[in-house]
C-alpha positions as CSV (number, residue, x, y, z in Angstrom):
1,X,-8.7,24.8,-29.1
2,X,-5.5,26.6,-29.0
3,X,-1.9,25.3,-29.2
4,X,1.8,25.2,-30.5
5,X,2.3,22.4,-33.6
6,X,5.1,21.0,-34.6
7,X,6.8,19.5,-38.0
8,X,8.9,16.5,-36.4
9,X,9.5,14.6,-39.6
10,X,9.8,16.2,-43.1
11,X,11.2,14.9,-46.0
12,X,10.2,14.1,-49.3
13,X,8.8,10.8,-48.2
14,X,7.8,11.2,-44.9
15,X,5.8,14.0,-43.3
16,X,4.7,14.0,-39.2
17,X,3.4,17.2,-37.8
18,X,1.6,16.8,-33.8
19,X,-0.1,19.8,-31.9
20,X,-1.2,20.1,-28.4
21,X,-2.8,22.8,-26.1
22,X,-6.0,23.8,-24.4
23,X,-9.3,23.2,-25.4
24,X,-12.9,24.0,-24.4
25,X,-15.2,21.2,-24.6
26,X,-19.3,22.0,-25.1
27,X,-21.4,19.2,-25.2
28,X,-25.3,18.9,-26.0
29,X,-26.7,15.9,-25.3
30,X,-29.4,14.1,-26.9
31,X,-31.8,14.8,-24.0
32,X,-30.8,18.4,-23.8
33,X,-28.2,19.0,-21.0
34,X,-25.3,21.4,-22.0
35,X,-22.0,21.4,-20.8
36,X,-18.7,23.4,-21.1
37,X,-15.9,21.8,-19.6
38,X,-11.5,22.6,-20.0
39,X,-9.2,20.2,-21.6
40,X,-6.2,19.3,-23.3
41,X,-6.3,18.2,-27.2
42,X,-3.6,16.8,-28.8
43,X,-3.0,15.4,-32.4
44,X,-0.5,14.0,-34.6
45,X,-0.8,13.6,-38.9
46,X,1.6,11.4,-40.7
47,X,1.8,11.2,-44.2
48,X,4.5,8.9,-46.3
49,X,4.8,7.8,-49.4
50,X,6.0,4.3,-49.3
51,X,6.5,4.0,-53.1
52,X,5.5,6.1,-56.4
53,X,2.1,4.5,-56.6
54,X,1.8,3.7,-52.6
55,X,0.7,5.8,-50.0
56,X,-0.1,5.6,-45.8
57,X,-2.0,8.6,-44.0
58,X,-2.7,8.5,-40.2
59,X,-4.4,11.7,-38.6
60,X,-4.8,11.3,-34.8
61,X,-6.7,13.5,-31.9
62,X,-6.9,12.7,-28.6
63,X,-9.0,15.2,-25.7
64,X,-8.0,15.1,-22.3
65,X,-10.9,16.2,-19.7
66,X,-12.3,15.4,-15.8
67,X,-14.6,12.0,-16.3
68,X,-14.3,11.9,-20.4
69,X,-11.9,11.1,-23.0
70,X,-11.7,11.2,-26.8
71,X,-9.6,9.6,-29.0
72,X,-9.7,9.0,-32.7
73,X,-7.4,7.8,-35.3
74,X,-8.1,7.6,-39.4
75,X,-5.3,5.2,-41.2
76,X,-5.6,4.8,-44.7
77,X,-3.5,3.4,-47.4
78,X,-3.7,4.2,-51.0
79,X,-2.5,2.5,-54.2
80,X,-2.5,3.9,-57.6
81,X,-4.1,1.7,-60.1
82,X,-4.9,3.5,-63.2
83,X,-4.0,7.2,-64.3
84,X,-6.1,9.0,-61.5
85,X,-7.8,5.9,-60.1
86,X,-6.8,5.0,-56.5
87,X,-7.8,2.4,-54.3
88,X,-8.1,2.8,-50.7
89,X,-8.4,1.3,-47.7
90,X,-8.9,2.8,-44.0
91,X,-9.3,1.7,-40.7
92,X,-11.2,4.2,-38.3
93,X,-11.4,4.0,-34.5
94,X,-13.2,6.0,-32.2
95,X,-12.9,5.8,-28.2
96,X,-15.1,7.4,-25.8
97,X,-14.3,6.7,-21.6
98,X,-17.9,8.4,-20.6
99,X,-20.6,5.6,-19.8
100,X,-23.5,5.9,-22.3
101,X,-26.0,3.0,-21.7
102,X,-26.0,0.4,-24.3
103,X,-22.6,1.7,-25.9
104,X,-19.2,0.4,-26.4
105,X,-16.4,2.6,-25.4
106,X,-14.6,2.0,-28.9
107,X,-16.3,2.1,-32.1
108,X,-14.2,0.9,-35.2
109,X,-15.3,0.8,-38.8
110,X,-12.8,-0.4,-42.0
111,X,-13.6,0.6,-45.4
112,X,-13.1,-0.2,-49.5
113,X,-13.0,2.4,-51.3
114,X,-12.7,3.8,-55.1
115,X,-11.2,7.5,-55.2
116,X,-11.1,9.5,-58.2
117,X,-9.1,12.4,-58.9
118,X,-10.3,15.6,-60.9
């Protein structure tokens, strides 16, 4: 994809850049059919730091095409707890218009999660 991006929101706290523009879309399915199709991709990432030890990230896309549209969205939020120790917590979604057999349109997974810093 190409495109034009954005910083809407900068300060020392708060941080949202978005993007948009055209896109070319190849797909190989699992049975072996290829397809290249245009489209339109957008995104947005937001960053802001709520407090010195408290954090919340969002990084969005979303694809635009005839007969099937992507989303997906990653928010986490982090908290200090010691030194370089952080704790997280996310929340991922996934949405996907074309009809696959057996498959919900929106897939969603939440996480726990120890991060380290080196």
């Amino acid at each position: 994809s190409s495109g034009v991006g954005f910083t809407l929101v900068s300060t020392p706290d708060v941080k949202l850049n978005v993007q948009g523009g055209p896109a070319a879309r190849y797909t190989r399915t699992i049975d072996g059919e290829k397809e290249t199709s245009a489209a339109g991709r957008a995104s947005m990432s937001l960053r802001w730091k709520i407090a010195p030890t408290l954090s919340l990230s969002q990084d969005a896309a979303l694809y635009l095409e005839a007969g099937d549209t992507n989303a997906q969205s990653t928010t986490s939020l982090d908290t200090r707890l010691l030194g370089k120790l952080k704790a997280r917590f996310s929340y991922d979604a996934q949405y996907e218009d074309r009809d696959i057999i057996g498959k919900e349109p929106l897939d969603t997974i939440s996480r726990a999660t120890l991060v380290y810093s080196f």
